[in-house]
C-alpha positions, -999 to +999 in steps of 0.1 A: -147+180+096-133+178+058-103+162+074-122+132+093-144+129+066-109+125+042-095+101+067-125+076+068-126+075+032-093+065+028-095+044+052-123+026+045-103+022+005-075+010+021-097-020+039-104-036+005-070-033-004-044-067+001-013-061+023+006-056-001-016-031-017-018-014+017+020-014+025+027+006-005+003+027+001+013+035+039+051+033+029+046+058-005+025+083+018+054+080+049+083+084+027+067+114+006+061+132+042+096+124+051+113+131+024+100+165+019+105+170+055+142+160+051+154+172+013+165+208+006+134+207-023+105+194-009+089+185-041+120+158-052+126+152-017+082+141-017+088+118-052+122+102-042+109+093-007+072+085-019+086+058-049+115+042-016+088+040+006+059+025-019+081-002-029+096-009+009+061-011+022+049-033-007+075-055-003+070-057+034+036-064+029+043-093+005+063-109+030+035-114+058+014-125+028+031-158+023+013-191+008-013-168-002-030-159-036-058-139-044-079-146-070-113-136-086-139-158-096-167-148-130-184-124-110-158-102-104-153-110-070-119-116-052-113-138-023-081-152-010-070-190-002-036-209-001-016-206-031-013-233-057+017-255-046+052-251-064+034-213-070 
């Protein structure tokens, strides 16, 4: 139950989060498992894999973001529209 309960609440984090935001935080948590899967020390093998993966998935995410900027107006708010042009 504690599991489930775990998983919804990340999940429902992660839906407020841009795609970039989400892509590092899918890649950092799939490279940690693998690399501590993989290295001879899980704990390095967990860092070194969770900082590759973070910025692979953030950087994958960026890229399906394109033309797109999100900003936040004076009541804290954030919403997304087409960049600025020459941005």
């Amino acid at each position: 139950m504690k599991k489930i309960i775990t998983i919804l609440l990340l999940a429902t984090a992660l839906g407020a989060c841009s795609q970039t935001e989400k892509g590092a935080a899918v890649g950092g948590l799939g490279g940690a498992a693998i690399g501590a899967a993989v290295a001879g020390d899980p704990v390095q093998g967990a860092v070194v894999g969770g900082a590759v993966g973070a910025v692979a998935g953030a950087l994958i995410g960026r890229a399906s973001e394109s033309g797109q900027c999100r900003y936040r107006d004076r009541h804290g708010r954030v919403y997304v529209d087409r960049c600025p042009s020459g941005y």
